[in-house]
C-alpha positions in Angstrom: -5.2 8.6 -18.4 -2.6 5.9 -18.6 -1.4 4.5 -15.1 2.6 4.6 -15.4 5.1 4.6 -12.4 6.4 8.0 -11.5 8.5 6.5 -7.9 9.5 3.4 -6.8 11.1 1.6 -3.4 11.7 -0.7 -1.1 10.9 -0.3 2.0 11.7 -2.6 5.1 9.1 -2.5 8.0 9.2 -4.3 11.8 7.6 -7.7 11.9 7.0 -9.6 15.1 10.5 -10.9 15.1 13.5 -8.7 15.0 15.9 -11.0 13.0 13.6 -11.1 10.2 12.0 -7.5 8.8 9.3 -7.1 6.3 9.8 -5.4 2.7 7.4 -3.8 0.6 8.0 -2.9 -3.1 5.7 0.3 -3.7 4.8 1.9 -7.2 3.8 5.3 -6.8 1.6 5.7 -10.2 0.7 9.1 -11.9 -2.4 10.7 -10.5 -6.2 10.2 -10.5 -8.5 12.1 -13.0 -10.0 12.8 -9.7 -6.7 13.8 -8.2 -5.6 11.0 -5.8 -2.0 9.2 -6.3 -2.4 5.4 -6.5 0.1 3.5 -4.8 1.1 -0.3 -5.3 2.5 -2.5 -2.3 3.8 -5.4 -3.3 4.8 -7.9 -0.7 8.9 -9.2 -1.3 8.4 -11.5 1.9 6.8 -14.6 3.8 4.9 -11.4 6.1 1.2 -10.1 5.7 1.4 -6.2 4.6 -2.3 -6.0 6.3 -1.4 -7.4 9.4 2.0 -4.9 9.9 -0.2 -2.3 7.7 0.4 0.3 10.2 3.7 0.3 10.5 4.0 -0.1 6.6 2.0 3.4 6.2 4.0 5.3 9.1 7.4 4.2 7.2 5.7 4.9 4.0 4.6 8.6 5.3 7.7 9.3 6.4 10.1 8.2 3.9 8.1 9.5 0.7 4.9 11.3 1.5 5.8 14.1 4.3 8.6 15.0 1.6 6.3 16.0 -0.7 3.5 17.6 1.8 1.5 14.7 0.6 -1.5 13.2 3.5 -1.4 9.5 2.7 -4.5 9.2 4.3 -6.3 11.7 2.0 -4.9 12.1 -1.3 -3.7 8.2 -1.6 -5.1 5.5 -2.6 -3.6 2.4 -1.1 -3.5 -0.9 -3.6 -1.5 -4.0 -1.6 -1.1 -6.8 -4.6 -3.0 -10.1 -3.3 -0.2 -12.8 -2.2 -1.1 -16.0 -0.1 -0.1 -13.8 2.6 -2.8 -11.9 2.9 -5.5 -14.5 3.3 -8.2 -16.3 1.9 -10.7 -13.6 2.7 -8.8 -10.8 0.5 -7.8 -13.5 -2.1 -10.6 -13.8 -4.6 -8.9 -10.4 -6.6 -5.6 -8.6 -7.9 -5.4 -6.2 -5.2 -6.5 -5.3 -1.6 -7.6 -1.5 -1.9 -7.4 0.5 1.8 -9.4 3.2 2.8 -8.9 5.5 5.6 -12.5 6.0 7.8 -11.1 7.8 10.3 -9.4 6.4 12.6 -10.1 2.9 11.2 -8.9 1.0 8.5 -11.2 -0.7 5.5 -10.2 -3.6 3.6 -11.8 -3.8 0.2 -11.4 -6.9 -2.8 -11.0 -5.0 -6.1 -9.2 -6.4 -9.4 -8.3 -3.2 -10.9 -6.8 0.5 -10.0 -8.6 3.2 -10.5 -7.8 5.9 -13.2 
């Protein structure tokens, strides 16, 4: 299965300072073999995604997921494109992939999406 874009948008998020928001480019791709929808963030400013990550998922749930009766943190899997940004721990790959553990948030280096 081919991974093509079905949605995309921008999205602004709050940073730390009011004067100067956060935005996010997201690729919603086709789904999984196994089901899941693979979404893209891409970072379009000087801020971290992971360190405003969850504001970035509450804006994200609202503004495309809950209109679609789609649980982000079950049937998405959340790819954030490496940038300086991010960090030198997260920085040796193409992409930061999330995973939801319950209430916690995992951080994982991967150089590919999954199919």
């Amino acid at each position: 299965m081919s991974k093509s874009i079905v949605f995309v948008r921008d999205l602004l998020y709050p940073t730390d300072n009011i004067s100067e928001p956060g935005c996010i480019h997201v690729e919603v791709l086709n789904p999984t073999k196994k089901g899941k929808i693979p979404v893209v963030i891409e970072n379009k400013t000087p801020h971290s995604p992971i360190r405003h990550f969850e504001s970035i998922v509450g804006i994200m749930k609202s503004d495309i997921f809950d209109k679609i009766n789609v649980d982000i943190k079950v049937n998405v899997d959340l790819y954030i494109s490496v940038t300086p940004e991010i960090g030198s721990e997260l920085a040796d790959s193409k992409y930061v992939r999330v995973d939801f553990a319950g209430d916690k948030v995992e951080y994982s280096s991967v150089d590919d999406i999954e199919a």
